[in-house]
C-alpha positions as CSV (number, residue, x, y, z in Angstrom):
1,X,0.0,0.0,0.0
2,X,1.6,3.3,-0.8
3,X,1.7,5.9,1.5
4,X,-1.1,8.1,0.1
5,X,-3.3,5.5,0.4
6,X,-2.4,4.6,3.6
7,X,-2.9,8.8,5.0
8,X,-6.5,8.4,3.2
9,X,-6.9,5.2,5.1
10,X,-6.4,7.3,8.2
11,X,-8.5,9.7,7.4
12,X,-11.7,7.7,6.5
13,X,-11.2,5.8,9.6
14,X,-10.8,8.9,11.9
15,X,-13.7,10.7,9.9
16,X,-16.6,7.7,10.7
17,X,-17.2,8.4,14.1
18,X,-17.6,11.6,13.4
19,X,-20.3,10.5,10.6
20,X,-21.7,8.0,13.0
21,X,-22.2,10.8,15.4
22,X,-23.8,13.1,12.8
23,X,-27.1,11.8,13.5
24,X,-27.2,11.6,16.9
25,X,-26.4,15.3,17.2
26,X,-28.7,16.3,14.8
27,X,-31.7,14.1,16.9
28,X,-30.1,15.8,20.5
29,X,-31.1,19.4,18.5
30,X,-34.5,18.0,17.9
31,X,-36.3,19.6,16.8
32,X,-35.4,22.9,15.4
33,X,-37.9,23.6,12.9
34,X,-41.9,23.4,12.9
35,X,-43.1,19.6,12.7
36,X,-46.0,17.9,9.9
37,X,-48.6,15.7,10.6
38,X,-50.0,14.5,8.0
39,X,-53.7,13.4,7.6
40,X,-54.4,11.2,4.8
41,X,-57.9,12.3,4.7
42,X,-59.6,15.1,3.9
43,X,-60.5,18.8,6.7
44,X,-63.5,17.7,9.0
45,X,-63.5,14.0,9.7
46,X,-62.2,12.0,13.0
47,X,-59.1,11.7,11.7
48,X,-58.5,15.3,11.2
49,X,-60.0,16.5,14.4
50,X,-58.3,14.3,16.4
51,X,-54.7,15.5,15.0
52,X,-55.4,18.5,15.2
53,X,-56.6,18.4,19.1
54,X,-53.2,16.4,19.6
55,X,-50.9,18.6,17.2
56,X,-52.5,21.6,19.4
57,X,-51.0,20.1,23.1
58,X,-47.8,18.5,21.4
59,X,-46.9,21.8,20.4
60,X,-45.7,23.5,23.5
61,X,-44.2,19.9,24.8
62,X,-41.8,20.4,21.7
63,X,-41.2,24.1,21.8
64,X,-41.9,24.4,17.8
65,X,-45.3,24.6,15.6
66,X,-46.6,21.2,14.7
67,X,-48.9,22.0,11.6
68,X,-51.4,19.5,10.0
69,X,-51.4,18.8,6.8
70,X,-54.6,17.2,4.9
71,X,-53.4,14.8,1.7
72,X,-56.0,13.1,1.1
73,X,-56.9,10.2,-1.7
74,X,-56.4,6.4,-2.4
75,X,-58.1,5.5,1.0
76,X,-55.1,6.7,2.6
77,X,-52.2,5.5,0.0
78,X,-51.3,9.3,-0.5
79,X,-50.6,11.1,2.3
80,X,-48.8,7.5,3.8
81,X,-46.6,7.8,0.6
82,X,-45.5,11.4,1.4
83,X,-44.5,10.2,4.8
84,X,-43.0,7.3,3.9
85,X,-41.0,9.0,1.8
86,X,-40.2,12.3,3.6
87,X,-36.5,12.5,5.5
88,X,-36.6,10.6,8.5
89,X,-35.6,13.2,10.7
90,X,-38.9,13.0,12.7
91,X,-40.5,16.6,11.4
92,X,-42.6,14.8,9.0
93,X,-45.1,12.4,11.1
94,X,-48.2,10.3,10.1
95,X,-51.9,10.8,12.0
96,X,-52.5,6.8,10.9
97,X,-55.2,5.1,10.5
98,X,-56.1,2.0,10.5
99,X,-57.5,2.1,7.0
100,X,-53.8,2.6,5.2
101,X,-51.7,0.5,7.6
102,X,-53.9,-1.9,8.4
103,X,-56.5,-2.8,6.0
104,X,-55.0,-1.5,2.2
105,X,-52.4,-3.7,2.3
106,X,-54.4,-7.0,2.8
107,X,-56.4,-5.7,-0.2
108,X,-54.5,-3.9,-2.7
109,X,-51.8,-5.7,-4.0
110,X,-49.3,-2.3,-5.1
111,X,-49.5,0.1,-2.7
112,X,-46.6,3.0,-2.5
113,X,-44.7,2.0,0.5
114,X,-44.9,-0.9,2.6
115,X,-45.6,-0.7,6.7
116,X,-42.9,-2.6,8.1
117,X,-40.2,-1.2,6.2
118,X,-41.1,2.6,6.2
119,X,-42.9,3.5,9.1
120,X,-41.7,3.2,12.9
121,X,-44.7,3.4,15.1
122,X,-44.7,6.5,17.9
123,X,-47.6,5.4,20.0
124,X,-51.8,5.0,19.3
125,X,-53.5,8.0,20.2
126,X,-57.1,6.8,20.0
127,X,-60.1,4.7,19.0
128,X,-63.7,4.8,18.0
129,X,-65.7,2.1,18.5
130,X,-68.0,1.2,14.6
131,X,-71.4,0.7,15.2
132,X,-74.1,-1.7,14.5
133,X,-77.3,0.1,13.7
134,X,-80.1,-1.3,11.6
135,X,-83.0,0.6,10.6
136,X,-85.8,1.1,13.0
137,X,-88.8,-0.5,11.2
138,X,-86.8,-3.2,11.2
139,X,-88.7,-6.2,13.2
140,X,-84.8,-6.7,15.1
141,X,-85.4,-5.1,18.3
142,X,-82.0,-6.6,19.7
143,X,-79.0,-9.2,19.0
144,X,-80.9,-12.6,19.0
145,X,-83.7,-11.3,17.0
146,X,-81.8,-9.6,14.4
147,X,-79.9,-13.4,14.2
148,X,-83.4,-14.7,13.5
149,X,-84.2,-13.0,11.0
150,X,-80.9,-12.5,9.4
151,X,-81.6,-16.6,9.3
152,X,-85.1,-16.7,7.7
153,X,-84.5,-14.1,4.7
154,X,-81.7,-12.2,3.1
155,X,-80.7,-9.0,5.1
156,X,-78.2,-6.4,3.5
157,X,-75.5,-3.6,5.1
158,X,-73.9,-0.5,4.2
159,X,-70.3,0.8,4.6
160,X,-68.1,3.5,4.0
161,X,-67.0,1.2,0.9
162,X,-65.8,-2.2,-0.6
163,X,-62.5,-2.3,1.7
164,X,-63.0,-0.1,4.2
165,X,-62.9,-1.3,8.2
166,X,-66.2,-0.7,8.3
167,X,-67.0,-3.4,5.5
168,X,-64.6,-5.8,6.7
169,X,-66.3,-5.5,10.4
170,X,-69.7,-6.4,9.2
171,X,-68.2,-9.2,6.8
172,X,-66.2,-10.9,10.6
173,X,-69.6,-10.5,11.9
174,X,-71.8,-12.2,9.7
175,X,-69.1,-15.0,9.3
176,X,-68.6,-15.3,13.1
177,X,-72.7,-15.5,13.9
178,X,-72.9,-17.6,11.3
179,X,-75.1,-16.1,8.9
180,X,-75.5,-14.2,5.3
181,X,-75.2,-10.2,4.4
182,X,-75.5,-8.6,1.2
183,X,-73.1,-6.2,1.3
184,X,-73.9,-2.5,-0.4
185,X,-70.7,-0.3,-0.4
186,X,-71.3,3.6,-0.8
187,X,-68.6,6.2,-1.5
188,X,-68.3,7.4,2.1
189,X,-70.7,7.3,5.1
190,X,-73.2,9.7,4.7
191,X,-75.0,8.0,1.7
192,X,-74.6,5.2,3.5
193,X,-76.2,6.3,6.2
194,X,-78.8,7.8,4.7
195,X,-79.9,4.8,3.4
196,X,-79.8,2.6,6.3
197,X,-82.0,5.7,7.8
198,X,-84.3,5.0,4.7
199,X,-84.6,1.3,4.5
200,X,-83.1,1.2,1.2
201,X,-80.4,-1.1,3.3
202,X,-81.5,-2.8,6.4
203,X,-78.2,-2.4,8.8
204,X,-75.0,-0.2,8.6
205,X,-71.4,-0.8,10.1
206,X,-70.3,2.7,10.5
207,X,-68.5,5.2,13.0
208,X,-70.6,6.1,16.4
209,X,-70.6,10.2,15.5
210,X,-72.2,9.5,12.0
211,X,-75.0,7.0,13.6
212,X,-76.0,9.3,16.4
213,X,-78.1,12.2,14.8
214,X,-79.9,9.5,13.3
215,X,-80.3,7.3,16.1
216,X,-81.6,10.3,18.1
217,X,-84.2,11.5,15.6
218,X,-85.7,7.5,15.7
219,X,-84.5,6.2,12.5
220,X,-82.1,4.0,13.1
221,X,-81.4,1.3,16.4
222,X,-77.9,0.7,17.6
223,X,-77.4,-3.0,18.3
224,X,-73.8,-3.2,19.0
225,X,-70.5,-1.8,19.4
226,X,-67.5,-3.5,17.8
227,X,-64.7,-2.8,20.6
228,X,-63.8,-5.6,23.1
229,X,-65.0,-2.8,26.1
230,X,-68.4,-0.3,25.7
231,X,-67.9,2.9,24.2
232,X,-68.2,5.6,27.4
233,X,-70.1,7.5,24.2
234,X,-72.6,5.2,24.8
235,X,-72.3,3.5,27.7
236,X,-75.8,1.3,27.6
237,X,-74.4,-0.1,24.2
238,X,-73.3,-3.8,25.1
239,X,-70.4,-4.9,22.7
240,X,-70.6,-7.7,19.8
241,X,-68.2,-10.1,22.2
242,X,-71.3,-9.7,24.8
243,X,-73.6,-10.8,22.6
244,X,-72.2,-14.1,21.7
245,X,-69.4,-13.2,19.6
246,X,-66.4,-13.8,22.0
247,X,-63.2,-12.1,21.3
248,X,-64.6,-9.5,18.7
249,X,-62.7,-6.8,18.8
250,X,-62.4,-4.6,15.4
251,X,-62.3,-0.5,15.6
252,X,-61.1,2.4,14.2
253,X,-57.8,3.7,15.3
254,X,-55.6,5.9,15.5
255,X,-51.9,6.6,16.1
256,X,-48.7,8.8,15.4
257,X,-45.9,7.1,12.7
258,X,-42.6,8.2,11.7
259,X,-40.7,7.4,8.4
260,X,-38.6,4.5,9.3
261,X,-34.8,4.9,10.5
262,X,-36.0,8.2,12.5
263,X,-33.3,8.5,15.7
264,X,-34.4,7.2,18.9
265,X,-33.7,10.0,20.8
266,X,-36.1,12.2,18.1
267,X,-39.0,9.3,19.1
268,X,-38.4,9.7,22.7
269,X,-39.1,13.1,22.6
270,X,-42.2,12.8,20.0
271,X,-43.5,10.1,22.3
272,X,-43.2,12.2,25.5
273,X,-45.2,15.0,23.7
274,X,-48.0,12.5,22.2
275,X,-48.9,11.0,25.4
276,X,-49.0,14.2,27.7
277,X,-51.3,15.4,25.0
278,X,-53.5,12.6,24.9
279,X,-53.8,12.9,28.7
280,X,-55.1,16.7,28.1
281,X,-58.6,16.6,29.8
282,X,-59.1,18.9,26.4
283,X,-58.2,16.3,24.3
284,X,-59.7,13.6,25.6
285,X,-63.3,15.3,25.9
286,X,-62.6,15.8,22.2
287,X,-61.8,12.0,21.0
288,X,-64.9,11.5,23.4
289,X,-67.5,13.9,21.6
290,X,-66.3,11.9,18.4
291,X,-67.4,8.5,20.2
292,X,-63.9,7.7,20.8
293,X,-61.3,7.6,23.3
294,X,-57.7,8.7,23.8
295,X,-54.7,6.3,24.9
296,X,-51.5,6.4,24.9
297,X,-48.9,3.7,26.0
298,X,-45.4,2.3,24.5
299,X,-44.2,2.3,21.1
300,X,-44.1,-2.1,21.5
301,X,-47.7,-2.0,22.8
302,X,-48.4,0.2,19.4
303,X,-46.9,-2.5,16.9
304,X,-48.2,-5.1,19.2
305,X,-51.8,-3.8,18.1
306,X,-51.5,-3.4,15.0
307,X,-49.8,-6.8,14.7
308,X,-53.0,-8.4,16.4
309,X,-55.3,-6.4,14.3
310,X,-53.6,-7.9,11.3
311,X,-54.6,-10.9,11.9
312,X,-58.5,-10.1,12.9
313,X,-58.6,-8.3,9.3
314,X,-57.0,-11.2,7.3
315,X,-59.7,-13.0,8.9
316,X,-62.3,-10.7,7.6
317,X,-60.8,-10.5,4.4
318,X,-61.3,-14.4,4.0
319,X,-65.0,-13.9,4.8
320,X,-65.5,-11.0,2.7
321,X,-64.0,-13.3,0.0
322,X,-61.6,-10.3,-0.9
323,X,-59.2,-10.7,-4.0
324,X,-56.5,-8.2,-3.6
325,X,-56.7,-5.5,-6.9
């Protein structure tokens, strides 16, 4: 080896710790600039409200702006692309759902990123139960009588859409009672709704604040709740496990993600500001007007959910009889 070589030897050798410790400086300076969330969904909806009330309280936790940002489209795909592929540097977070991590890629068979490899999850901020409601001329007054029926002539249910949680709930229930649903998916819940309210459908599987109004003015009955525990929204509710489904346990969730390879120190400090916020009497009135309620917990207990839901879903998928597009 000649002795240039040797000196630049010395050099790269002396320079690497240097470049290991690049990162790790740059995460101890976190963060020095305003923070995104991104929403993959559009202004208005759970999802949006409940980053916002949790950008709001992480804010003066971090000692910089955290800003939401809507990208909505692709039932999530777009606005988890943009994080997935944004700098991992923690200033570019996900407001997940469990629509794009958990259910799109049981069902579409090219989606932009993949969930294992680019996202690192922070911590689940919340849940909503979804909702069993069928309409109120309905001769199903409760659980076993809705059964009967369900048994002696066709019965249909809306969603949200072909895909959706919603859909995929009302597919694990019919397959774990035992019995047949026509499924009718509408382009988001109101339609759907609307015609469960009508009788043009005679159930729906769909979020608790979307149910209520209707439910309130008579048109609609709520049965069930999907969640292992009663919603405190509505407490008198009893849950689909109660009823004879044990160990049902499907909502909607969700939870802060970073692009994967973000430094540890950078999702200490992100996880320190998500769950004081989440404990904000503020914040959880708010998940609770929306039928939900706020968590919190570890970053393991986070994948560890998701990681169980998987397998709940790709059940459903199976009874929905799903082909991946």
């Amino acid at each position: 080896m000649t002795a240039c070589r040797m000196r630049a030897g010395r050099r790269a050798v002396l320079a690497l710790p240097a470049l290991l410790a690049a990162p790790a400086a740059r995460a101890q300076g976190f963060p020095d600039r305003p923070l995104r969330l991104v929403v993959a969904y559009a202004p208005g909806g759970a999802a949006d409200l409940m980053a916002r009330g949790v950008a709001q309280h992480m804010q003066p936790r971090l000692g910089v702006p955290v800003a939401v940002e809507n990208r909505s489209g692709g039932t999530g795909a777009i606005g988890a692309q943009a994080v997935a592929q944004a700098p991992a540097d923690g200033h570019t977070l996900l407001f997940a759902s469990g629509t794009e991590i958990s259910v799109q890629p049981l069902v579409q068979k090219a989606l932009p990123y993949d969930v294992d490899r680019d996202f690192t999850p922070i911590m689940l901020c919340g849940i909503t139960p979804i909702v069993l409601a069928v309409n109120a001329a309905l001769p199903a007054a409760d659980m076993p009588a809705l059964l009967a029926l369900a048994r002696r002539r066709p019965l249909s249910f809306s969603s949200s859409g072909s895909g959706t949680i919603n859909h995929l709930t009302g597919e694990l229930f019919a397959a774990r009672a035992g019995i047949r649903l026509l499924h009718v998916p509408y382009r988001g819940t109101g339609q759907a709704v609307t015609d469960a309210a009508s009788g043009q459908v005679d159930m729906i599987f769909a979020g608790l604040p979307a149910i209520l109004p209707l439910v309130r003015s008579g048109q609609l009955r709520i049965l069930a709740v999907s969640t292992a525990t009663r919603s405190a929204a509505a407490p008198e509710v009893p849950t689909l496990a109660e009823l004879g489904l044990p160990g049902f346990d499907m909502s909607n969730w969700f939870g802060l993600m970073a692009p994967s390879g973000t430094p540890a120190p950078a999702l200490e400090k992100l996880h320190a500001a998500a769950r004081a916020a989440t404990a904000e009497p503020e914040v959880r009135a708010l998940f609770a007007r929306l039928g939900g309620e706020a968590l919190g917990g570890t970053a393991a207990e986070y994948r560890g959910f998701i990681a169980a839901e998987r397998a709940r879903l790709a059940e459903a998928v199976v009874a929905a009889r799903l082909e991946p597009g």
